[in-house]
C-alpha positions as a Python dict, from the first residue, in 0.01 Angstrom:
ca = {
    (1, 'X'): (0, 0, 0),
    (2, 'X'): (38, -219, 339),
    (3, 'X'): (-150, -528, 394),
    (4, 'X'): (-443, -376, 610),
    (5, 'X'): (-421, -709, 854),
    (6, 'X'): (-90, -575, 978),
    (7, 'X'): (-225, -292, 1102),
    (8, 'X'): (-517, -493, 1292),
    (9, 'X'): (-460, -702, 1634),
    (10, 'X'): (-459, -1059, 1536),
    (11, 'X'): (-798, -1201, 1325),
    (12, 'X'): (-890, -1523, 1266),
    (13, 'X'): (-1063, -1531, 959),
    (14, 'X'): (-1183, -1876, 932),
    (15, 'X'): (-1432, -1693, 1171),
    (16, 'X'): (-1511, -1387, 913),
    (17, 'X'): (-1596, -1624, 602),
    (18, 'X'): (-1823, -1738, 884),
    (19, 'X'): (-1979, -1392, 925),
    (20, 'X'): (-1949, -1317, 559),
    (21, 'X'): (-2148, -1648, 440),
    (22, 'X'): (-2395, -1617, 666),
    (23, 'X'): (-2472, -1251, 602),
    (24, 'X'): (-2475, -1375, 208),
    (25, 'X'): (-2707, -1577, 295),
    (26, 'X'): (-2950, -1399, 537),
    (27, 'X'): (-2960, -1148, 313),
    (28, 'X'): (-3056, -1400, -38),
    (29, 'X'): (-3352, -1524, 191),
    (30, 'X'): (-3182, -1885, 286),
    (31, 'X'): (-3164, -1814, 619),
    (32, 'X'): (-3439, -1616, 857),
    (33, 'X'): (-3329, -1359, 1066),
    (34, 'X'): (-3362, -1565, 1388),
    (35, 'X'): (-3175, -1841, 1224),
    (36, 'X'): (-2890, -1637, 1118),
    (37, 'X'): (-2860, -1470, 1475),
    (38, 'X'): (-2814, -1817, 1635),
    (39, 'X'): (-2561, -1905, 1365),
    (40, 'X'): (-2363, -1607, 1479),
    (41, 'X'): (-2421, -1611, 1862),
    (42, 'X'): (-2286, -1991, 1853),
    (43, 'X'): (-1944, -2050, 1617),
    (44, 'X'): (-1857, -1633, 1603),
    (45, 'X'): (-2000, -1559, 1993),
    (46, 'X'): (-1821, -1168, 1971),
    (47, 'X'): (-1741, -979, 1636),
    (48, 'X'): (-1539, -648, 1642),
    (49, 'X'): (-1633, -352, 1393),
    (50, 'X'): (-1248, -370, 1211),
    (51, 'X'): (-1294, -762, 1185),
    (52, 'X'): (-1611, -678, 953),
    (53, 'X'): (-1429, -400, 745),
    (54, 'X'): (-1162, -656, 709),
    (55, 'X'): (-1363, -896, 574),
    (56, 'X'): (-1493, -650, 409),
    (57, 'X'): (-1195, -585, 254),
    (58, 'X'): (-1052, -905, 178),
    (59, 'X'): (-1296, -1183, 130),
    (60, 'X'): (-1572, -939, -92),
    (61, 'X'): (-1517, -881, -423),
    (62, 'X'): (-1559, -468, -495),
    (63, 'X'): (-1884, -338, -573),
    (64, 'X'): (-1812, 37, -576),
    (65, 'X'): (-2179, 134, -529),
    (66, 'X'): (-2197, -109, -204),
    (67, 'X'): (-2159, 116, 32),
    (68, 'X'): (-2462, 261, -109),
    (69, 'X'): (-2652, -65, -120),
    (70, 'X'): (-2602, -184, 211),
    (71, 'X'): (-2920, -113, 456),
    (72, 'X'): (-2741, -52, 787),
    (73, 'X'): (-3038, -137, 1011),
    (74, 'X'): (-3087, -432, 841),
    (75, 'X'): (-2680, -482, 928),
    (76, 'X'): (-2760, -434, 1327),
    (77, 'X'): (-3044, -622, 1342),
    (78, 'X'): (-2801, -936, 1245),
    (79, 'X'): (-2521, -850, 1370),
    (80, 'X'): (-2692, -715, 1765),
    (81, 'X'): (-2610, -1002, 1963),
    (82, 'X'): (-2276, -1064, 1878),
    (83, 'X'): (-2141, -660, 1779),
    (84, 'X'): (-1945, -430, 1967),
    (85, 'X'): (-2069, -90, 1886),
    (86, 'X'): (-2019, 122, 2205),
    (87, 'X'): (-1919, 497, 2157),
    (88, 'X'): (-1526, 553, 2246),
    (89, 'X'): (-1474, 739, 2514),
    (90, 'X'): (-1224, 1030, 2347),
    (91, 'X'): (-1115, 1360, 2442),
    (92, 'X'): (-1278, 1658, 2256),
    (93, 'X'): (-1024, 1735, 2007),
    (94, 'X'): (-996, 1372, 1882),
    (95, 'X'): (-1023, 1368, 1522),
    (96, 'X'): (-1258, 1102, 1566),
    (97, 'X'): (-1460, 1238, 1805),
    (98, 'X'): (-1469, 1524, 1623),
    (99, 'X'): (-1652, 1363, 1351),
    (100, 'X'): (-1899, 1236, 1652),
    (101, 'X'): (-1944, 1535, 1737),
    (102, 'X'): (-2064, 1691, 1408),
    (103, 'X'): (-2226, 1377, 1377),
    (104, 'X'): (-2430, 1463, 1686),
    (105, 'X'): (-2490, 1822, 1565),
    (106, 'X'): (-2626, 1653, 1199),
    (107, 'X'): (-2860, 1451, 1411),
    (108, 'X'): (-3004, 1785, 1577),
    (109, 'X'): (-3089, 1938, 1253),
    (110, 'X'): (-3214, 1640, 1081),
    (111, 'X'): (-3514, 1623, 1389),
    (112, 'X'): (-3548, 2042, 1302),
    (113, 'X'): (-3569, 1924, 918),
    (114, 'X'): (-3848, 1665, 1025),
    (115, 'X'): (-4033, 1909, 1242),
    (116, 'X'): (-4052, 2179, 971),
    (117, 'X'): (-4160, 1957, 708),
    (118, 'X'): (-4498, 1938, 857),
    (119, 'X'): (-4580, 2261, 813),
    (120, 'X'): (-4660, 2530, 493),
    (121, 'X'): (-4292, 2636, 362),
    (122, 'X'): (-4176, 2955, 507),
    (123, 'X'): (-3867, 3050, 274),
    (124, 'X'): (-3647, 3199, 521),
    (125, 'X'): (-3695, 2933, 826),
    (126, 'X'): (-3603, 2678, 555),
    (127, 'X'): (-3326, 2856, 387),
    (128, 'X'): (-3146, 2905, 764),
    (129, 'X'): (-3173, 2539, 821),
    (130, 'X'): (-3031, 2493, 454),
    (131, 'X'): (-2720, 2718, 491),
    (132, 'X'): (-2616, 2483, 804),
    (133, 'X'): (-2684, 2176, 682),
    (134, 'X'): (-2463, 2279, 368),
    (135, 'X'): (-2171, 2296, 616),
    (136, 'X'): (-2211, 1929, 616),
    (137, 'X'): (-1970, 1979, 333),
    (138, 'X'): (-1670, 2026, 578),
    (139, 'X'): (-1708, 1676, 731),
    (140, 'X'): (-1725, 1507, 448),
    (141, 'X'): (-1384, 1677, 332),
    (142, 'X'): (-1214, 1589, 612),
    (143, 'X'): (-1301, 1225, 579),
    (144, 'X'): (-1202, 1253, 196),
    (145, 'X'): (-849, 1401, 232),
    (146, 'X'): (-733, 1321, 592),
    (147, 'X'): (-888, 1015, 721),
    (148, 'X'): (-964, 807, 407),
    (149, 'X'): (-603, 885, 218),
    (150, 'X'): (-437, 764, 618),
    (151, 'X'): (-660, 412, 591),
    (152, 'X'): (-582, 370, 235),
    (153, 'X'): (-213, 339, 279),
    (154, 'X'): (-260, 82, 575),
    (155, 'X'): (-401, -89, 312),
    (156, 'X'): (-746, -38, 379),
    (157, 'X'): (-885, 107, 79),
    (158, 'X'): (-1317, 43, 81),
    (159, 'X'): (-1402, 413, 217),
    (160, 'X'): (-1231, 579, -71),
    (161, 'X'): (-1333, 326, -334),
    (162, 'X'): (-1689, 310, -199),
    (163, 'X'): (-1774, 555, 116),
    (164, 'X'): (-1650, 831, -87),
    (165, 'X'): (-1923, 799, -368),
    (166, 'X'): (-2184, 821, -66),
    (167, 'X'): (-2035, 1062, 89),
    (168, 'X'): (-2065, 1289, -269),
    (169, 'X'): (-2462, 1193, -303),
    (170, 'X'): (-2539, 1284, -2),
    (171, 'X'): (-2349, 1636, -73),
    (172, 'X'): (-2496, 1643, -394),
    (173, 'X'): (-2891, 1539, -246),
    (174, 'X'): (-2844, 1857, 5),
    (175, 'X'): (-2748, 2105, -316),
    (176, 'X'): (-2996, 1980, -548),
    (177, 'X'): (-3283, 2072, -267),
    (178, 'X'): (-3173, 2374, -152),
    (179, 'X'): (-3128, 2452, -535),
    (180, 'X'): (-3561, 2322, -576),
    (181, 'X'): (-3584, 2604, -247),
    (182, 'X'): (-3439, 2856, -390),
    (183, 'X'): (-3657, 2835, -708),
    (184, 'X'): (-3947, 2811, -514),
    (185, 'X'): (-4038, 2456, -585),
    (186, 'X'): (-4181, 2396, -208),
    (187, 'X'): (-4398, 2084, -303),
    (188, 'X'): (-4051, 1894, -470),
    (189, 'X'): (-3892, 2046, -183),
    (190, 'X'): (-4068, 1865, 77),
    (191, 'X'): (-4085, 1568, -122),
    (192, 'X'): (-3682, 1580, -63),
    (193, 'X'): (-3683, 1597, 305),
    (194, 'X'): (-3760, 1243, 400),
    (195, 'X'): (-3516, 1091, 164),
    (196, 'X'): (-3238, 1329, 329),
    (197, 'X'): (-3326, 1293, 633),
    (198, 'X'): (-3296, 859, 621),
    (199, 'X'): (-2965, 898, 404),
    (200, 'X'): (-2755, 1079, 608),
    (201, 'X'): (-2887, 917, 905),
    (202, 'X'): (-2752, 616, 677),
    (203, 'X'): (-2430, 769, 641),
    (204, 'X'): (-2306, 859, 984),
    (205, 'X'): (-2445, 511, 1115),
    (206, 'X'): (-2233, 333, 883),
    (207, 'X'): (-1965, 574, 1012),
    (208, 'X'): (-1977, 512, 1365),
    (209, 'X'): (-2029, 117, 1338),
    (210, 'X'): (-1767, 35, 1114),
    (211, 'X'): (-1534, 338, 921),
    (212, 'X'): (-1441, 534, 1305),
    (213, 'X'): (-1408, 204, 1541),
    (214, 'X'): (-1182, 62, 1260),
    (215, 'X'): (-939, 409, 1213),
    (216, 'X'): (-930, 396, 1616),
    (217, 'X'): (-788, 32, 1588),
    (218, 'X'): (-530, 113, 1247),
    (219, 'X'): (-457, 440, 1380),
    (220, 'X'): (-168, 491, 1592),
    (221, 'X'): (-207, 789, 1895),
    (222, 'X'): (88, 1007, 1701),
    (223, 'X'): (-83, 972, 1382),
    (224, 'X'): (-409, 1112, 1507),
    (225, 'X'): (-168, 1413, 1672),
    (226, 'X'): (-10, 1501, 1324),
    (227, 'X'): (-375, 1449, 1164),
    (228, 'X'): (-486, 1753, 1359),
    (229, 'X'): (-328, 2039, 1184),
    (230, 'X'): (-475, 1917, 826),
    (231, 'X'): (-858, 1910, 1021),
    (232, 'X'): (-758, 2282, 1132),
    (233, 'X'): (-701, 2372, 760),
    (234, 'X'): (-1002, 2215, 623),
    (235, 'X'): (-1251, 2313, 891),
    (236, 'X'): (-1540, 2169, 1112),
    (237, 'X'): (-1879, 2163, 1117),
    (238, 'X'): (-2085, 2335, 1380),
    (239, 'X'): (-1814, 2232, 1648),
    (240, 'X'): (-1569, 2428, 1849),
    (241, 'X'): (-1244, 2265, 1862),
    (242, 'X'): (-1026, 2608, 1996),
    (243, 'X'): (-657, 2708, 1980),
    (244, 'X'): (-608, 2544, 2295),
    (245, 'X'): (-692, 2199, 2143),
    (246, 'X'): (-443, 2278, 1843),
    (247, 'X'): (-152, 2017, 1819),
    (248, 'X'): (126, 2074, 2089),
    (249, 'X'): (370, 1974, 1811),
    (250, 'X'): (261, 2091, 1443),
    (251, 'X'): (456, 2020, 1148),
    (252, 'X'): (702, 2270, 1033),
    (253, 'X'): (607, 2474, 746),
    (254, 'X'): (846, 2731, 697),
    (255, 'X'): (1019, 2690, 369),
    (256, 'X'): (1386, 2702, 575),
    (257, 'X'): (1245, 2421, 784),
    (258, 'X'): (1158, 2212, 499),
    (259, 'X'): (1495, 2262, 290),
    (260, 'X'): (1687, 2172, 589),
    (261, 'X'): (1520, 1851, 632),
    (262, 'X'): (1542, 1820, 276),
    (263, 'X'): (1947, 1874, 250),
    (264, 'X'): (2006, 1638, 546),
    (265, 'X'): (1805, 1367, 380),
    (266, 'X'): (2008, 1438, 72),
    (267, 'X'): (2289, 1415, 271),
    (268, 'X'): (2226, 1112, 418),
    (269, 'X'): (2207, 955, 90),
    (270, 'X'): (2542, 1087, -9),
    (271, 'X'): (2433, 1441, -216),
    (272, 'X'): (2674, 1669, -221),
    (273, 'X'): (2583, 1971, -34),
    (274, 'X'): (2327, 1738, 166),
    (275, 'X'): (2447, 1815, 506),
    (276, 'X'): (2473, 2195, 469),
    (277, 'X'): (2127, 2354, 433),
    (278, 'X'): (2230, 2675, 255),
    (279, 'X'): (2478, 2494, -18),
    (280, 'X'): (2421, 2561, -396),
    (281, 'X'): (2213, 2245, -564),
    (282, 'X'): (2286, 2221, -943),
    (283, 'X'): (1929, 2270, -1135),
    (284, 'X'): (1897, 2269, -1481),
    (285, 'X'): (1993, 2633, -1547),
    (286, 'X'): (2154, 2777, -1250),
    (287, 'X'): (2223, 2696, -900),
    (288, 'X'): (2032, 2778, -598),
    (289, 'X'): (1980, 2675, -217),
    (290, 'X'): (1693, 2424, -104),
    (291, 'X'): (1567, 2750, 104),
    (292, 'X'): (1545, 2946, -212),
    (293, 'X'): (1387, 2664, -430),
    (294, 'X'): (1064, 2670, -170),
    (295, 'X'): (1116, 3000, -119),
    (296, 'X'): (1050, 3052, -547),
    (297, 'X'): (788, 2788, -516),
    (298, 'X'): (583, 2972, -192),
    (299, 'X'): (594, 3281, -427),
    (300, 'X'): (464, 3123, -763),
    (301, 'X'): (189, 3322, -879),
    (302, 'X'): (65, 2961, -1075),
    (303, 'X'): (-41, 2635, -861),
    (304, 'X'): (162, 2339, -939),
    (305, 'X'): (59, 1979, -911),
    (306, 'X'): (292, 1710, -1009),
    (307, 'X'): (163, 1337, -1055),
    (308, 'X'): (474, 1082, -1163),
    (309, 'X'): (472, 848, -1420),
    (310, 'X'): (343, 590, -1188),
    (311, 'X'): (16, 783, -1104),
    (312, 'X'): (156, 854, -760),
    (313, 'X'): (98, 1259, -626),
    (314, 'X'): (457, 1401, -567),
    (315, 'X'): (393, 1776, -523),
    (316, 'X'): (218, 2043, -509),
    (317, 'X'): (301, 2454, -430),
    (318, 'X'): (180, 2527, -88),
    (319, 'X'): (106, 2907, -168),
    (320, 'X'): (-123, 3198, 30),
    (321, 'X'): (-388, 3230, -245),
    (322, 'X'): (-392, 2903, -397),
    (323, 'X'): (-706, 2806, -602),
    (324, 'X'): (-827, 2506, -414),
    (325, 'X'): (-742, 2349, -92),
    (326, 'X'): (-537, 2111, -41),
    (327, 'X'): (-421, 1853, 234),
    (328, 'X'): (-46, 1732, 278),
    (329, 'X'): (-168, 1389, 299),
    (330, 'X'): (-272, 1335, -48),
    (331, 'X'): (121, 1316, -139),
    (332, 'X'): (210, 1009, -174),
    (333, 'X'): (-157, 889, -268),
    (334, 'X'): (-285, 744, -618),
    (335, 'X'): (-417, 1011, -819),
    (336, 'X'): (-755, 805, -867),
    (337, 'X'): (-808, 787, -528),
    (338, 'X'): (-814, 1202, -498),
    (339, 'X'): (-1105, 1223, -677),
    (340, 'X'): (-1525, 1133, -660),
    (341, 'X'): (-1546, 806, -862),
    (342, 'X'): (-1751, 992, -1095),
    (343, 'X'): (-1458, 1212, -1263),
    (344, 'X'): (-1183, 966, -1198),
    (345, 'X'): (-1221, 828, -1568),
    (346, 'X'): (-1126, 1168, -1728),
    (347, 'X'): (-813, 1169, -1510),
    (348, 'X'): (-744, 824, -1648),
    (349, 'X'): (-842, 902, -1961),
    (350, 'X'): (-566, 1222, -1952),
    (351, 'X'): (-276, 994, -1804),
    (352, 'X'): (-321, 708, -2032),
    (353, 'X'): (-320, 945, -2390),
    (354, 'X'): (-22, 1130, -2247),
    (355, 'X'): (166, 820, -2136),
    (356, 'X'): (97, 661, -2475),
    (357, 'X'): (189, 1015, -2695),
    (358, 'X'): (-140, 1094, -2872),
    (359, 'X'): (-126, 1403, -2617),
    (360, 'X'): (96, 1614, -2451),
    (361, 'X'): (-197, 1900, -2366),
    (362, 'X'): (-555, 2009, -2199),
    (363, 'X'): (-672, 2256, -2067),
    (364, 'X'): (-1011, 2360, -1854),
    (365, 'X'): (-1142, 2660, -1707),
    (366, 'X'): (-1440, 2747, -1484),
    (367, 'X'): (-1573, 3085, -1605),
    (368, 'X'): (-1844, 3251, -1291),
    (369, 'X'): (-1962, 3635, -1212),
    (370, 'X'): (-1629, 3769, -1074),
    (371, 'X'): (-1424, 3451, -1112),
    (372, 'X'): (-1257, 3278, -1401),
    (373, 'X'): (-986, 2960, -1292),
    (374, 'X'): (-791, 2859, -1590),
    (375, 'X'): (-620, 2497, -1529),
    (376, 'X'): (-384, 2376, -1756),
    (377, 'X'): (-243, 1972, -1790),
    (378, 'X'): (99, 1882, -1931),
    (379, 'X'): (286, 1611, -2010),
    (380, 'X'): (638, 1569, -1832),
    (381, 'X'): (919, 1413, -2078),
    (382, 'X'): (1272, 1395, -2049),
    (383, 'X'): (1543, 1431, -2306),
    (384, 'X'): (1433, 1091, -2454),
    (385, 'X'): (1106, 1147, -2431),
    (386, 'X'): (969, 886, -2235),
    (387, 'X'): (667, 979, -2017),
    (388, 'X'): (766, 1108, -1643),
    (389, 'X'): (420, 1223, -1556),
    (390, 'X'): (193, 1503, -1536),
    (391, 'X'): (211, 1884, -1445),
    (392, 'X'): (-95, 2053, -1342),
    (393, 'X'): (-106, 2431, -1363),
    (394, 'X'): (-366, 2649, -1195),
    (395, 'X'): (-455, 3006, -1183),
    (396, 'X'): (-663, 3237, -1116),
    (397, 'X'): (-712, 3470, -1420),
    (398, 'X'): (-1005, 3695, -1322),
    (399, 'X'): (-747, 4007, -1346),
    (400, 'X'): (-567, 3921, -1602),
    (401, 'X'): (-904, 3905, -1828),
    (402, 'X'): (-1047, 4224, -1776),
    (403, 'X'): (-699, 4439, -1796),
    (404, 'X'): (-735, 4684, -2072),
    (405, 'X'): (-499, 4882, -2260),
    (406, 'X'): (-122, 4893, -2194),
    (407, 'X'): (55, 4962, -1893),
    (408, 'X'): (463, 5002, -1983),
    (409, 'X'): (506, 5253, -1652),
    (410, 'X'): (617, 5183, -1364),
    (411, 'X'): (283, 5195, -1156),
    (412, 'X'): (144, 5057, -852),
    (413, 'X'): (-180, 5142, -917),
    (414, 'X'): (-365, 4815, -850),
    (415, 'X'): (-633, 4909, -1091),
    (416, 'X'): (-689, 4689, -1396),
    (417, 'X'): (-655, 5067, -1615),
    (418, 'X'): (-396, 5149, -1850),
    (419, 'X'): (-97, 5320, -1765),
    (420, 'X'): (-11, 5684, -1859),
    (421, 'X'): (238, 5934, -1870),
    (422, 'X'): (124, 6219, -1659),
    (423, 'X'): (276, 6522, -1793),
    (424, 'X'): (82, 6777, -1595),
    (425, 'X'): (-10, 6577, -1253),
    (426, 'X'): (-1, 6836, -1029),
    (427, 'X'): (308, 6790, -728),
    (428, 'X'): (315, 6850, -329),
    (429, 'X'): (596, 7031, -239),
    (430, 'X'): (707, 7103, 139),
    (431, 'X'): (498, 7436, 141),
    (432, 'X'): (176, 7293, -38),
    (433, 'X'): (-122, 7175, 87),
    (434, 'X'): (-352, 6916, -21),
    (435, 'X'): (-665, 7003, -124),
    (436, 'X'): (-952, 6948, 121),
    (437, 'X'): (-1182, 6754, -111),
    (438, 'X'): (-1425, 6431, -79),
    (439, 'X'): (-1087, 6181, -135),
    (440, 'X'): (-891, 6395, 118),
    (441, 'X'): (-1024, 6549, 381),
    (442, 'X'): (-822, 6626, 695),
    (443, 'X'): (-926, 6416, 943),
    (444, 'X'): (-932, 6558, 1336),
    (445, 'X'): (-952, 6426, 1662),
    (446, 'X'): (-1302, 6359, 1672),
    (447, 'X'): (-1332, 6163, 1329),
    (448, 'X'): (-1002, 5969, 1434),
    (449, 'X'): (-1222, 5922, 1754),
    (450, 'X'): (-1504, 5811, 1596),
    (451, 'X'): (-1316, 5525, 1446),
    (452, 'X'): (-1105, 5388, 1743),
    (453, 'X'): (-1145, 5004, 1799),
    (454, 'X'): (-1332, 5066, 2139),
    (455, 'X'): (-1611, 5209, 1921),
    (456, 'X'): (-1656, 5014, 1644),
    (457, 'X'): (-1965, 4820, 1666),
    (458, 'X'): (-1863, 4460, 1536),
    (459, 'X'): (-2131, 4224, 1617),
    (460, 'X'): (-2235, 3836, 1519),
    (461, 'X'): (-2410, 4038, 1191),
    (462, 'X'): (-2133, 4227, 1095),
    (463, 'X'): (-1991, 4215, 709),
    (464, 'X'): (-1707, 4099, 668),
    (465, 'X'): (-1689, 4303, 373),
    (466, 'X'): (-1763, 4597, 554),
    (467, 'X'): (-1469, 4538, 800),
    (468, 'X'): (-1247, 4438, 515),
    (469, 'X'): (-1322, 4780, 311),
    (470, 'X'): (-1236, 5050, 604),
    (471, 'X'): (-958, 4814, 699),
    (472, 'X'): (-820, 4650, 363),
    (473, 'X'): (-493, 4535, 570),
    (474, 'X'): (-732, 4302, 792),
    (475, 'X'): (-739, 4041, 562),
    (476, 'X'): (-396, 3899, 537),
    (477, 'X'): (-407, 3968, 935),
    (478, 'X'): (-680, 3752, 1027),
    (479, 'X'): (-484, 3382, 996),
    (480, 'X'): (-292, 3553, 1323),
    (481, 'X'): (-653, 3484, 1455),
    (482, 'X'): (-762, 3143, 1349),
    (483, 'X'): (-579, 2948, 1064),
    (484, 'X'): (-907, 2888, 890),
    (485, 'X'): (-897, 3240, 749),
    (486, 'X'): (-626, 3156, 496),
    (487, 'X'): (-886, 3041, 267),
    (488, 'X'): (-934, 3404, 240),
    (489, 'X'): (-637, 3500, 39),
    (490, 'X'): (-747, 3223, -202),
    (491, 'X'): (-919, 3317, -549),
    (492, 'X'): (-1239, 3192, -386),
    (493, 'X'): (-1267, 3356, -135),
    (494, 'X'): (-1438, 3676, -377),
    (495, 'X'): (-1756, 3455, -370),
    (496, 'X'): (-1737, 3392, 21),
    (497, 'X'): (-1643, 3738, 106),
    (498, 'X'): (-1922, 3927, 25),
    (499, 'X'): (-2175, 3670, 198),
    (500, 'X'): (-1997, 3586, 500),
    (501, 'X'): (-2082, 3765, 824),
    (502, 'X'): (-1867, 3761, 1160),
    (503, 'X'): (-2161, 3504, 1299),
    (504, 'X'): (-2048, 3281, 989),
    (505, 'X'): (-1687, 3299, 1059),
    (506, 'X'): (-1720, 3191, 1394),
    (507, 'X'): (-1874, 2881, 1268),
    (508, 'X'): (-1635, 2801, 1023),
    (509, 'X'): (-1334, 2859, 1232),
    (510, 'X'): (-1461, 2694, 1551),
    (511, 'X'): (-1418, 2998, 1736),
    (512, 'X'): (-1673, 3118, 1999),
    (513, 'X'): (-1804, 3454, 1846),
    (514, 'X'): (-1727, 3654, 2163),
    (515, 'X'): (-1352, 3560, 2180),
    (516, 'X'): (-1352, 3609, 1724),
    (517, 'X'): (-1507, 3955, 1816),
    (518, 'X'): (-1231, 4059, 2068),
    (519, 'X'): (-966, 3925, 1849),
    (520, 'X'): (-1068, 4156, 1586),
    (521, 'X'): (-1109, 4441, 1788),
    (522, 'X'): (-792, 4384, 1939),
    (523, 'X'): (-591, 4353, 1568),
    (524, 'X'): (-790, 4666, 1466),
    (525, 'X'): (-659, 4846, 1786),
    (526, 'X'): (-311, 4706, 1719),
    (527, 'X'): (-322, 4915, 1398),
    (528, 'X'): (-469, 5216, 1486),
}
């Protein structure tokens, strides 16, 4: 990890033990609040948001609950005569101002949450507001896997070691009321709302003082650019950030793209085969191209995650239906610092009985209705045994659990019955016809009519369930539409599917629901 004052302009910090000491000392009562001001106004005069995460940083011992702790007000009210805190003037698509903007959007909701409070709970008014304050969720994520993982190698590590835990009791305060709504708890419910309301508020004020104006000055221009395709992935919140705003120049994904870079790198390092992107590599039991290496890896039906011996995340399989998420940027990261605070000491825990032998195996599974995740940990030891890391396996099992029977045919029967020999299936030969019956029924020119993409009525309300049934193909067509609809070729996505509506996939994308309607319509017409 770099030393985060290289990646600042020049600090003196003779003036931040200055700032530091006599915040210390406001804040234990030794100083008023008029004497500290003066204090600051004469030997500091101007103070710059990065100069206080800085100090932050390296002058304050770690209290990983501080960001907690801290009362931001009580932070501006010391700190208003001498702190820059003016909004950045950014274009739209700026990852930073796209936090802004959701933070704006947060704001809007939180005065809806206020006004509703003061009035007897109606269910459904409350569980609206509820389902878009839970999309909250998607700026947090962001922050955690894209943002935070780019400070923390600059060497600026407090959000993750501290922001992060807020970040997940905030997330966790919005769940655990919606969860006292749901079960009709309305006086608990409302006892909630104030407490929300000031904590986020909390939240995205410590954001915009301190956490964005410090990215903007550690963050070079081409680093926000390549930051913009791992936003896309995860999502936004409420805002509309469109395919024109995409990155002029994403990152290639292709897995021929990749092994070429690859073989030149090797190459470069004197490989053999390095400079030739289709030469055989020597693997343990065979040989085989970079290409086909991804290639075998895009296809695994398993997710792999490999941490080395060192802790550090090396890998993982960037398949269509993979379990979970996940952003490019946490390669490279410490393992500890891809997780809430609050699980990090079973991952430690796992690492540290592996590393010293008394394990080489765990497994866990989550087990819901129509979903069951197996995920598997395993030691990595070569031929001497000495510890090389970790391999974690995921999959998604749900099939695999309820097959029944045994299937030794050839079959492509997608079923989860038994296959069996059908001696006296009946056969269509060039002079039969099928039966007309409810599975089969010839269709004319006034049902194929009555299903043309000019009159199918796809509104904001729409199912997507109901689109994905009469058109099953649909689903692995829709990332042609927005790249946010991957996520639906992910195990997951059997909980999300039957709940979300065409209205709630224009939020989550970003798209406007007008242009997500004619897309659709258009693909549907495309197949007719």
């Amino acid at each position: 990890m770099e030393n985060m004052r290289n990646n600042l302009p020049e600090v003196d910090m003779e003036k931040l033990r200055i700032v530091l000491d006599t915040k210390e000392r406001y804040l234990s009562g030794q100083l008023s609040l008029e004497e500290a001001r003066t204090i600051l106004k004469e030997r500091v005069k101007s103070l710059r948001p990065y100069e206080i995460a800085l100090a932050e940083q390296e002058l304050k011992t770690l209290d990983e609950d501080e960001c907690r702790k801290e009362d931001i007000q009580q932070m501006m009210e010391l700190f208003q005569d001498v702190l820059d805190n003016s909004r950045p003037d950014l274009p739209e698509d700026h990852p930073i101002m796209c936090y802004l903007r959701e933070n704006d959007e947060m704001r809007r909701l939180l005065k809806q949450v206020e006004e509703l409070a003061q009035y007897p709970v109606i269910k459904n008014q409350w569980l609206e507001l509820y389902d878009e304050l839970y999309k909250f969720r998607l700026h947090l994520s962001r922050k955690q896997n894209q943002l935070y993982s780019l400070l923390e190698r600059k060497g600026f590590d407090r959000p993750t070691t501290t922001m992060w835990l807020l970040d997940d009791f905030i997330r966790d305060e919005i769940r655990d009321a919606r969860r006292l709504l749901d079960e009709d708890k309305d006086d608990e419910f409302i006892a909630m709302q104030p407490t929300i309301i000031a904590d986020v508020l909390d939240l995205m004020q410590k954001e915009e003082t301190v956490l964005y104006p410090t990215s903007l000055a550690m963050i070079r221009p081409s680093e926000f650019e390549e930051m913009k395709s791992g936003d896309h992935e995860i999502g936004f919140a409420w805002i509309q950030v469109g395919k024109e705003q995409q990155p002029t120049n994403p990152p290639k994904t292709t897995a021929a793209g990749f092994a070429g870079e690859l073989a030149t790198l090797l190459g470069k390092y004197g490989f053999s085969g390095g400079n030739t992107p289709g030469a055989l590599l020597e693997v343990a039991t065979g040989q085989m191209t970079l290409e086909q290496i991804n290639l075998v890896y895009k296809h695994m039906p398993v997710d792999f995650s490999y941490v080395d011996e060192n802790e550090i995340v090396r890998f993982y399989t960037d398949t269509d239906h993979r379990v979970f998420p996940r952003s490019k940027n946490v390669i490279g990261r410490d393992v500890k610092n891809c997780h809430p605070r609050t699980s990090v000491h079973l991952v430690e825990e796992i690492i540290e009985k592996f590393r010293r032998g008394e394990q080489d195996e765990v497994d866990f599974w989550i087990n819901k209705p129509g979903l069951f995740i197996y995920i598997y940990y395993v030691a990595v030891r070569d031929e001497e045994g000495r510890f090389r890391g970790v391999l974690e396996m995921m999959q998604d099992c749900t099939r695999i659990r309820s097959l029944e029977g045994s299937r030794t045919l050839l079959s492509w029967d997608k079923s989860n019955k038994a296959a069996t020999k059908q001696e006296n299936a009946p056969s269509v030969s060039e002079n039969d016809s099928p039966k007309e019956d409810d599975n089969n029924t010839p269709q004319d020119e006034t049902t194929i009519c009555a299903t043309s993409a000019t009159d199918i009525e796809i509104t904001g309300s729409t199912r997507l369930k109901v689109l994905l049934e009469q058109y099953p193909w649909l689903k692995g067509a829709l990332p042609e539409i927005n790249s946010a609809f991957k996520m639906l070729s992910s195990p997951l996505a059997r909980i999300m599917i039957p709940k979300a509506t065409v209205s709630m996939m224009s939020e989550r994308s970003g798209m406007d629901l007008q242009s997500l309607i004619a897309s659709l319509k258009r693909l549907i017409a495309e197949h007719q």
